[in-house]
C-alpha positions, 0 to 999 in steps of 0.5 A, spaced: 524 468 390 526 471 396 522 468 403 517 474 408 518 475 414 514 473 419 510 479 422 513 481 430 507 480 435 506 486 437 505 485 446 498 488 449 500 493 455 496 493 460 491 498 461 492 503 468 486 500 470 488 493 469 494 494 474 493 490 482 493 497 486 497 496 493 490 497 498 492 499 507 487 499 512 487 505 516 489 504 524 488 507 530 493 508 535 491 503 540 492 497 534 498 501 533 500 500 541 499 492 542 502 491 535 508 486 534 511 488 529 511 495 530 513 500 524 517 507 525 510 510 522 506 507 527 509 509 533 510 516 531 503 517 531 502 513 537 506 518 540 502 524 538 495 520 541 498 521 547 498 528 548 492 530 551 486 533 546 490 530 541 485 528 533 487 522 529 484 519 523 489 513 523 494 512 518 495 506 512 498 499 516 504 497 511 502 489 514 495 490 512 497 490 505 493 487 500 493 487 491 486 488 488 
């Protein structure tokens, strides 16, 4: 007689929804212009506030990152 072999557990993949997703607040430039650490990104934008009529909507802070 010979013995079985055990079955191989299978492992459950992780659904898209189940995945933590990276979330960034949107700041204006003048958190961009007191900030202590500021990053390339944000000061290229705080640059571009400057000129006169200039629009912004604000860009993401990559140290205001959060997993949901």
């Amino acid at each position: 007689m010979s013995k079985g072999k055990a079955k191989a557990s299978k492992k459950k993949k992780k659904s898209a929804s189940d995945r933590k997703q990276a979330f960034m607040k949107l700041v204006l430039s003048d958190t961009c212009a007191v900030c202590k650490t500021p990053c390339a990104r944000g000061t290229q934008y705080w640059e571009r506030m400057q000129e006169p009529g200039a629009i912004g909507k604000g860009i993401p802070c990559p140290l205001t990152k959060t997993y949901h």
